[in-house]
C-alpha positions in Angstrom: -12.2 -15.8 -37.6 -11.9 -13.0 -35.8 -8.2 -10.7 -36.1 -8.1 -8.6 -33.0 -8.8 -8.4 -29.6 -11.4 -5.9 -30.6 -13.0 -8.0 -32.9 -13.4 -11.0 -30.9 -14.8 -9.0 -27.9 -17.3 -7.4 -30.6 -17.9 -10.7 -32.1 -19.0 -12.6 -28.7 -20.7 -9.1 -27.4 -23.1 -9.2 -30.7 -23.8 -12.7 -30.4 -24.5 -12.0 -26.6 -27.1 -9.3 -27.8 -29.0 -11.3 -30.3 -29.3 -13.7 -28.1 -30.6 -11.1 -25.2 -28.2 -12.2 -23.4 -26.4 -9.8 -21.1 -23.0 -8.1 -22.5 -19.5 -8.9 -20.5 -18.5 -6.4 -18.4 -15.5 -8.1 -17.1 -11.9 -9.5 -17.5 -11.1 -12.2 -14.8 -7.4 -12.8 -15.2 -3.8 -12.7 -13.3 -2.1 -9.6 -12.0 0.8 -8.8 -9.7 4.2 -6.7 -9.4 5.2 -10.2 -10.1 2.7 -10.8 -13.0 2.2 -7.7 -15.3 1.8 -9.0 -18.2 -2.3 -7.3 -19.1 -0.8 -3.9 -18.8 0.1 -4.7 -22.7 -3.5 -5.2 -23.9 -5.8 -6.2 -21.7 -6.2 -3.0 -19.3 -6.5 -0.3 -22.4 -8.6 -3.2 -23.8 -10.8 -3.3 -21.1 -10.8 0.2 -20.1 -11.7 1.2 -23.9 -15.0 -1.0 -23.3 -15.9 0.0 -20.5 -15.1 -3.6 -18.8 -13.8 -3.9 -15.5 -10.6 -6.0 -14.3 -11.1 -9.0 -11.5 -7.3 -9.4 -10.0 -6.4 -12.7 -9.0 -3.1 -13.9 -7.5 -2.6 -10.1 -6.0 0.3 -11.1 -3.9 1.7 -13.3 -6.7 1.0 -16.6 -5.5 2.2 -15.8 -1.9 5.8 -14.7 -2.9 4.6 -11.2 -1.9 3.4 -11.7 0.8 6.3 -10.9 3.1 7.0 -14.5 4.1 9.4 -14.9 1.4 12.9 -12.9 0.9 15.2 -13.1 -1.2 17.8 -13.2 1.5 16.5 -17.2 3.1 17.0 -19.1 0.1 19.9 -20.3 -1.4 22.5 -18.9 -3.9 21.5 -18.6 -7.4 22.5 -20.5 -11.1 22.3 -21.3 -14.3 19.5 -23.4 -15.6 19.5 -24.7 -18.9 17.1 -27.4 -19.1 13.7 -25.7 -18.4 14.1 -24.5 -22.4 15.0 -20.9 -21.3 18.8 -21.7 -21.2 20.7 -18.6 -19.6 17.5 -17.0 -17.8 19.1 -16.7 -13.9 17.5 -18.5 -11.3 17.8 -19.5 -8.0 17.2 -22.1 -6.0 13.4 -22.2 -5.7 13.3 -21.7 -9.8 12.3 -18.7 -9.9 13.8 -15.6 -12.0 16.0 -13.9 -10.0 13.7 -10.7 -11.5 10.7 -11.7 -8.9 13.1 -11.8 -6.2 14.9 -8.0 -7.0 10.5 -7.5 -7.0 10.1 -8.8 -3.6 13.3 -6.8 -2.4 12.4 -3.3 -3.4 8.2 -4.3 -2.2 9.8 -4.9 1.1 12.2 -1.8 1.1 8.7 0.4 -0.1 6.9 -1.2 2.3 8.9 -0.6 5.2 9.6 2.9 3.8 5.7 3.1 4.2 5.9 0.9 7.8 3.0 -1.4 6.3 3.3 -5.1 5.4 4.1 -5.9 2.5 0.9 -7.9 1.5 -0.8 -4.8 2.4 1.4 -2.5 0.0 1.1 -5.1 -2.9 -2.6 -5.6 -2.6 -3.1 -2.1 -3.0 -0.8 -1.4 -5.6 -3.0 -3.6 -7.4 -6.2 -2.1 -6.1 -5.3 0.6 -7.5 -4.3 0.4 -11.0 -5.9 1.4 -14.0 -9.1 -0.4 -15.2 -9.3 -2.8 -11.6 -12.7 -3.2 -10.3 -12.2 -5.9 -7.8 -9.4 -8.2 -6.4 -9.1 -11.6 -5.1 -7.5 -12.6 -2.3 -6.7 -15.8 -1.1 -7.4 -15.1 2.8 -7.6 -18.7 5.3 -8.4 -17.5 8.0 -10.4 -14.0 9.2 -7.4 -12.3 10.7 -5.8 -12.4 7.4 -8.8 -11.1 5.6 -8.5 -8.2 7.7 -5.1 -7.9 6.8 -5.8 -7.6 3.5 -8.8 -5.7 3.6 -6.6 -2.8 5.6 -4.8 -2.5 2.1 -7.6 -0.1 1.1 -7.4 2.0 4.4 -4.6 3.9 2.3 -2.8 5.6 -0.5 0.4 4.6 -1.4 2.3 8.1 -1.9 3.1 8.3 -6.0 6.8 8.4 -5.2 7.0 5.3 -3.4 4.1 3.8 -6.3 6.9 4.3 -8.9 9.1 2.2 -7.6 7.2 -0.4 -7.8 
């Protein structure tokens, strides 16, 4: 069994070779200012590879996408029950850390004077080891949207405080 990342990426990439089979090239997996959790392992991991990054969930499923604030819903609590007794939530359930996220993306943002989709698509975009992101657009207007995230670069100053 393999004990590393390493050695389980070598271990399918050998079998993948023997087999002429084509190596992997790429991680598909979730990333946000919401959801950071492959800058740990998986972007060194990848970038030491030579393996690209497919983002999905950008805009962290919708929460930053400038509809939501942490201002329209209600007052926060407690919440014992869910097993994490003590974490603060609110009244949606979520960590009060993804709403003090959404408050400072909106504060860069308007800082910037783009939306806030826009500045957390390419914040993502642009991070180390990224090849590509997914975006869940509905309708063509909001695909443009999006795709106006790359029509920038997000000054390092304003970067950082994300």
């Amino acid at each position: 069994m393999p004990s590393t990342c390493h050695d389980s990426y070598n271990t399918v990439s050998n079998r993948f070779r023997i087999y002429a089979l084509v190596s992997l090239v790429n991680l598909h997996l979730e990333y946000s200012l919401i959801e950071r959790h492959i800058e740990h392992e998986y972007t060194a991991f990848a970038t030491q590879l030579g393996m690209g990054i497919t983002a999905w969930s950008p805009l962290g499923m919708g929460l930053l996408s400038g509809k939501h604030r942490p201002s329209r819903h209600g007052r926060r609590y407690r919440r014992g029950a869910s097993g994490e007794s003590g974490r603060r939530l609110d009244s949606t359930g979520l960590p009060s850390r993804c709403w003090r996220i959404v408050a400072e993306l909106a504060q860069v943002a308007e800082a910037f004077a783009k939306p806030m989709a826009q500045v957390a698509l390419n914040w993502v975009a642009n991070r180390p080891g990224v090849g590509s992101v997914i975006v869940g657009a509905t309708k063509l207007a909001q695909l443009e949207d999006h795709l106006a995230a790359l029509d920038f670069s997000l000054p390092e100053a304003l970067r950082q405080r994300l």
